[in-house]
C-alpha positions in Angstrom: 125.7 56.4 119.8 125.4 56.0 123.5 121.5 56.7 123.7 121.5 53.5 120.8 123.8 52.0 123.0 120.9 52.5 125.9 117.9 50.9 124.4 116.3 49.2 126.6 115.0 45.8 125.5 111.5 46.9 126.3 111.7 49.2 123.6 113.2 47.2 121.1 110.7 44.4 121.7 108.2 47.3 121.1 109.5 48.4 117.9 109.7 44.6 116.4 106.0 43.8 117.8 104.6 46.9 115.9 107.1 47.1 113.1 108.7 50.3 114.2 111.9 50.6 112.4 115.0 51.4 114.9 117.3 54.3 113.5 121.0 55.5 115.1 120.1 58.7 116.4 123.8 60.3 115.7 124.6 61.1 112.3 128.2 61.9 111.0 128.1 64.6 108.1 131.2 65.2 106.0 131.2 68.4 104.0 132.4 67.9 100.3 134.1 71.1 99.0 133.9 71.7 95.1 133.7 73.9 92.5 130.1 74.1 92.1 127.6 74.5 88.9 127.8 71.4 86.9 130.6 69.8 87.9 129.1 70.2 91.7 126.2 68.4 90.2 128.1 65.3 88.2 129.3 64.6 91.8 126.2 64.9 93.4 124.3 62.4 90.9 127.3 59.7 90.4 129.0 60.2 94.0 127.1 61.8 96.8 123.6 60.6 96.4 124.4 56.9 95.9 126.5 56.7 98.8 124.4 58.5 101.0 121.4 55.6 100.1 124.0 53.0 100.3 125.1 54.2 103.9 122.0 56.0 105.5 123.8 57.5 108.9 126.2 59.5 106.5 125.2 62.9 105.7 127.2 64.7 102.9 126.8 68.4 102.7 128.3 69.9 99.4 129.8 73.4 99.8 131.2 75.9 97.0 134.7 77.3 96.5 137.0 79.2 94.1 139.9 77.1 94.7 143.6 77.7 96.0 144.3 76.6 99.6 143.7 80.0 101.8 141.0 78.5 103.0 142.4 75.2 104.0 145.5 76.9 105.4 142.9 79.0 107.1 140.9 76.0 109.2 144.3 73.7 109.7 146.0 76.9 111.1 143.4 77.8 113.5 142.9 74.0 114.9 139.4 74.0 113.5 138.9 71.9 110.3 134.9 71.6 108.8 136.0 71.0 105.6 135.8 67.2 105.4 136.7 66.3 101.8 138.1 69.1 99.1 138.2 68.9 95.2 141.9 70.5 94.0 143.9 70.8 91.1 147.0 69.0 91.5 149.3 71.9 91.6 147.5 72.6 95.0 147.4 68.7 95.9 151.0 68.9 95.7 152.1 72.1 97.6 149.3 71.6 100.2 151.2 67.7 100.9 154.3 69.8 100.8 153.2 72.4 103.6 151.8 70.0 105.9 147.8 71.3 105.1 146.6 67.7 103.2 146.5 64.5 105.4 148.8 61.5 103.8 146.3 59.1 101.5 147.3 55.2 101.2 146.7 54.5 97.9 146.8 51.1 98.8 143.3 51.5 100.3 141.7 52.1 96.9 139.4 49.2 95.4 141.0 47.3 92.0 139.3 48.7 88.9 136.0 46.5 87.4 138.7 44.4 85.3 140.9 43.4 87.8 143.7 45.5 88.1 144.7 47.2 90.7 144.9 50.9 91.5 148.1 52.2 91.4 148.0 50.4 87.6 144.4 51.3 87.3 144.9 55.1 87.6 146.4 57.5 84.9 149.9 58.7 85.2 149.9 61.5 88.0 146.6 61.2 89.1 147.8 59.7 92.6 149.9 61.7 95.2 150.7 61.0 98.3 148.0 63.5 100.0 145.6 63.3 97.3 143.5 60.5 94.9 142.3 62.3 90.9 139.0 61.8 89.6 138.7 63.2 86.5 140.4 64.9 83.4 139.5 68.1 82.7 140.3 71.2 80.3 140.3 74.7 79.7 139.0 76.4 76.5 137.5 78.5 74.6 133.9 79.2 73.6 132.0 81.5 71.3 128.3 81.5 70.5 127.5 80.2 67.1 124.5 82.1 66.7 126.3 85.7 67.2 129.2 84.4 65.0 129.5 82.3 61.9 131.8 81.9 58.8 134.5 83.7 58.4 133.7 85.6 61.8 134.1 82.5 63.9 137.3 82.0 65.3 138.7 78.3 64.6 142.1 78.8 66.5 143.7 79.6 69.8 145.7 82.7 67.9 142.0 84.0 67.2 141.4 85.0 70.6 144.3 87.5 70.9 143.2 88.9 67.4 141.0 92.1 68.4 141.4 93.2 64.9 139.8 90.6 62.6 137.5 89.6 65.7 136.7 92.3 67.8 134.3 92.2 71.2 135.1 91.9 75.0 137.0 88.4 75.6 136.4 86.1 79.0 139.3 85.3 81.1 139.6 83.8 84.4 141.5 86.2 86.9 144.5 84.1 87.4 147.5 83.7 85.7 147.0 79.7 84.6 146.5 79.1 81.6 146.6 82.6 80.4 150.3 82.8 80.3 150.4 79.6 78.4 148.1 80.6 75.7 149.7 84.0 75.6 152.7 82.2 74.8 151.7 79.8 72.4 149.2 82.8 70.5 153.1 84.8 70.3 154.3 81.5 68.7 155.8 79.3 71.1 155.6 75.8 70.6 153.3 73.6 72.8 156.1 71.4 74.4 158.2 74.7 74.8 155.7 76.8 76.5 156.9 75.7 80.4 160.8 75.9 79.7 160.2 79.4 78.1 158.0 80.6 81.1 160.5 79.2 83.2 162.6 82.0 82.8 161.8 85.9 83.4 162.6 86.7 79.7 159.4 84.5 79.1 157.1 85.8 81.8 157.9 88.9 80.3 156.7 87.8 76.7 153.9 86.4 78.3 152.3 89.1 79.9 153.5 91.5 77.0 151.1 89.4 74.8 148.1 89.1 77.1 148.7 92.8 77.4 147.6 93.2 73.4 143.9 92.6 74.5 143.5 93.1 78.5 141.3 96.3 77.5 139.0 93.8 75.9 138.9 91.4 78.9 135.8 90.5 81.2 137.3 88.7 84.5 135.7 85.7 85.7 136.1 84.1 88.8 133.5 81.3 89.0 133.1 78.4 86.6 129.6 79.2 86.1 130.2 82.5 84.8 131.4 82.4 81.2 128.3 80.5 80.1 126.3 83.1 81.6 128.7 86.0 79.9 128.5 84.2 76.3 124.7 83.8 76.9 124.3 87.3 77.7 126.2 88.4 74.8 128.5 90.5 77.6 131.6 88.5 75.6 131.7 87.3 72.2 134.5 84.8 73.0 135.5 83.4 76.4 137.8 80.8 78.3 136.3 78.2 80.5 135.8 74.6 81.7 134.8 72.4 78.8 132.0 70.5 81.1 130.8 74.0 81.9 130.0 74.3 78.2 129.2 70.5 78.0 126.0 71.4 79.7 125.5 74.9 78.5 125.1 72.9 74.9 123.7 69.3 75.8 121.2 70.0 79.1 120.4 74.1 78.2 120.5 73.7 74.1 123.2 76.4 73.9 125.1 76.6 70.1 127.9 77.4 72.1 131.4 76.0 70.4 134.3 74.7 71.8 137.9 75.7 70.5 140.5 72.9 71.3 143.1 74.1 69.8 145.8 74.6 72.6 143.2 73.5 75.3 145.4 73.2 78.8 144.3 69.7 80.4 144.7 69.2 83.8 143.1 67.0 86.5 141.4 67.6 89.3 141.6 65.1 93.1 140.5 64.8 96.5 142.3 65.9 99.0 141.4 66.3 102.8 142.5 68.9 104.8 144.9 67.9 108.1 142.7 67.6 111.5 139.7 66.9 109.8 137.5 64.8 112.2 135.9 61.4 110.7 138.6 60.5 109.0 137.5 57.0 108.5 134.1 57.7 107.2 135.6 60.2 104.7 138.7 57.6 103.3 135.3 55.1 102.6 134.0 57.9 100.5 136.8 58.6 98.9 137.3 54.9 97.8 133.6 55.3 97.1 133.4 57.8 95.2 137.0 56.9 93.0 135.9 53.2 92.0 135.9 52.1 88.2 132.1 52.7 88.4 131.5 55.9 89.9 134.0 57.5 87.8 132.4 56.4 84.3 128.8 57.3 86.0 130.1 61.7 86.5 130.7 61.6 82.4 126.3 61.0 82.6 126.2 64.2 83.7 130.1 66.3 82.7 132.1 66.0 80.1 135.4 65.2 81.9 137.1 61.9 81.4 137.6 60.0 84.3 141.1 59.0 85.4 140.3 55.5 85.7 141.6 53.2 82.7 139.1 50.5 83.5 136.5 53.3 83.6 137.0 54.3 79.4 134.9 51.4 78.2 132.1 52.2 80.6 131.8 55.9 79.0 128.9 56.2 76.6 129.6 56.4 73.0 127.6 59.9 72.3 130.1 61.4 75.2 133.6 60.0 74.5 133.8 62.9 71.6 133.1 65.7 74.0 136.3 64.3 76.3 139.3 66.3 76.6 141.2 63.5 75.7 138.9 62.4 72.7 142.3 61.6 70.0 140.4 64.5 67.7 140.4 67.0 70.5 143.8 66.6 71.9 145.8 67.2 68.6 147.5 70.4 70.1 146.8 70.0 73.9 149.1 71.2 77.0 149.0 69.3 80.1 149.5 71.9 83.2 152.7 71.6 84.7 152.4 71.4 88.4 155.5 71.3 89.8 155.8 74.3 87.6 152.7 76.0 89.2 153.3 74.6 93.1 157.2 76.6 92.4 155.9 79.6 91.1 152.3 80.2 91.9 152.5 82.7 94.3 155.3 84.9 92.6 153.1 85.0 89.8 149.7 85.7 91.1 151.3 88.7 93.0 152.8 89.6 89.8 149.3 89.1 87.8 147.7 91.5 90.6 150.0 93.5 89.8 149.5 93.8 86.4 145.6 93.9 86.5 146.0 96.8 88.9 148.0 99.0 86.1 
């Protein structure tokens, strides 16, 4: 800013006598963290690229991760923060506030939604914490590939997927214990508002991994979201877990028959958070209320099927996508929301114990 500062009248007479347009010559970039594929790209298209034409000396870089706050822990530690801006599930939005890693966020900051009300009313239930602001709703599933399974051969129900017998084949999983200790649970026949006070106790952790246990010889790991369309696609799987926008645009922008299994699909939500010490902190809060407005939030379900957290935001959503939301009325018959306080309490213990168990 000081060479702008500098400009010597001769030059900027110069510039306006010939037309010359008269740019900043310093730049700030903020690096957005997220989870990549898809979702990476809803963000790009609704968030990043608008805001970047709207405010021309920002620079937003996007960068992949696979979650968890190692990383985070990792810069804040060491004094040197370039993440700017990181997508996190709230479990992680709440222990990273807890341990010092997330910078505090005013809500107050946030712009009213498009009717009028304001944010803290605006927002969904949960979807604000004091070190981090939601976006969107999102939910894990399961898939197969209609083409490779039809009729009586297609699973219709969450049990299906732990039943080797009547529906053989290598399964998809994501290698952590979320979600897959629920499902275990409710597969062995807990109820859905149950599963949490049962896995609260080691009695239940012990049924839990007992059942995933019936079919971990038929499990393919993942670890990135844009893996179990490629596995189902591939025919390395014949049924798989995974984000239902990653399937959203496996079906509606590739033409996959893949279908979605709601039954005892674990909703969650996922929010900025920015990691302590990061420099710009002003340019990245104007993002953030950017990118978080009634508008921006109904513009992602364009490109992902995840529902914004927004109320004002619902009527914006076209009609052809409201069905293919995890919180469609049809789709969230027998739906779990995660428990985060459950997870920030116990997320360590049990992905120690879940190494563990994969390394039997």
């Amino acid at each position: 800013m000081k060479n702008v500062l500098r400009t010597t009248a001769i030059a900027a007479a110069t510039a306006a006598v010939f037309g010359l347009a008269t740019t900043a010559s310093a730049e700030t970039t903020l690096t957005i963290v997220s989870w990549g594929g898809a979702y990476s790209k809803s963000q790009l298209e609704a968030y990043h690229k608008p805001y970047m034409a709207a405010n021309p000396d920002i620079k937003l870089l996007a960068e992949d991760y696979n979650g968890g706050l190692a990383q985070v822990k990792a810069q804040v530690d060491s004094g040197t923060v370039t993440w700017s801006l990181v997508d996190v599930e709230l479990s992680d939005a709440i222990k990273g506030c807890d341990e010092g890693l997330l910078e505090v966020i005013d809500s107050s900051i946030l712009p009213d939604g498009v009717d009028g009300s304001k944010a803290q009313d605006d927002f969904l239930p949960n979807t604000l914490t004091e070190c981090a602001v939601g976006t969107i709703v999102w939910s894990t599933v399961f898939a197969f590939d209609g083409d490779k399974l039809k009729g009586d051969k297609a699973p219709t129900k969450l049990a299906d997927l732990f039943d080797t017998k009547n529906f053989p084949g290598k399964r998809g999983l994501r290698k952590s214990p979320r979600v897959n200790l629920e499902w275990a649970l409710m597969a062995d026949g807990v109820p859905i508002d149950q599963v949490y006070e049962v896995l609260s106790t080691e009695e239940g952790v012990d049924r839990a991994f007992k059942k995933l246990g019936t079919i971990k010889d038929s499990v393919v790991w993942w670890e990135a979201g844009a893996q179990p369309p490629q596995m189902l696609a591939d025919g390395e799987v014949v049924m798989t877990s995974a984000y239902n926008g990653r399937l959203f645009n496996a079906v509606f922008k590739e033409g996959k028959n893949f279908q979605l299994i709601w039954d005892g699909q674990v909703w969650d939500i996922d929010l900025w958070a920015i990691p302590r010490g990061a420099p710009n902190l002003d340019a990245i809060l104007d993002f953030v209320k950017y990118s978080t407005d009634s508008q921006r939030l109904a513009d992602q379900t364009k490109w992902i099927s995840y529902g914004p957290v927004r109320k004002s935001s619902f009527s914006m959503v076209g009609d052809k996508v409201k069905p293919h939301l995890p919180t469609s009325p049809d789709n969230f018959k027998r739906a779990l929301q995660n428990d985060f306080e459950f997870w920030a309490d116990n997320n360590d213990e049990l992905n120690e114990r879940f190494a563990t168990w994969l390394a039997k």
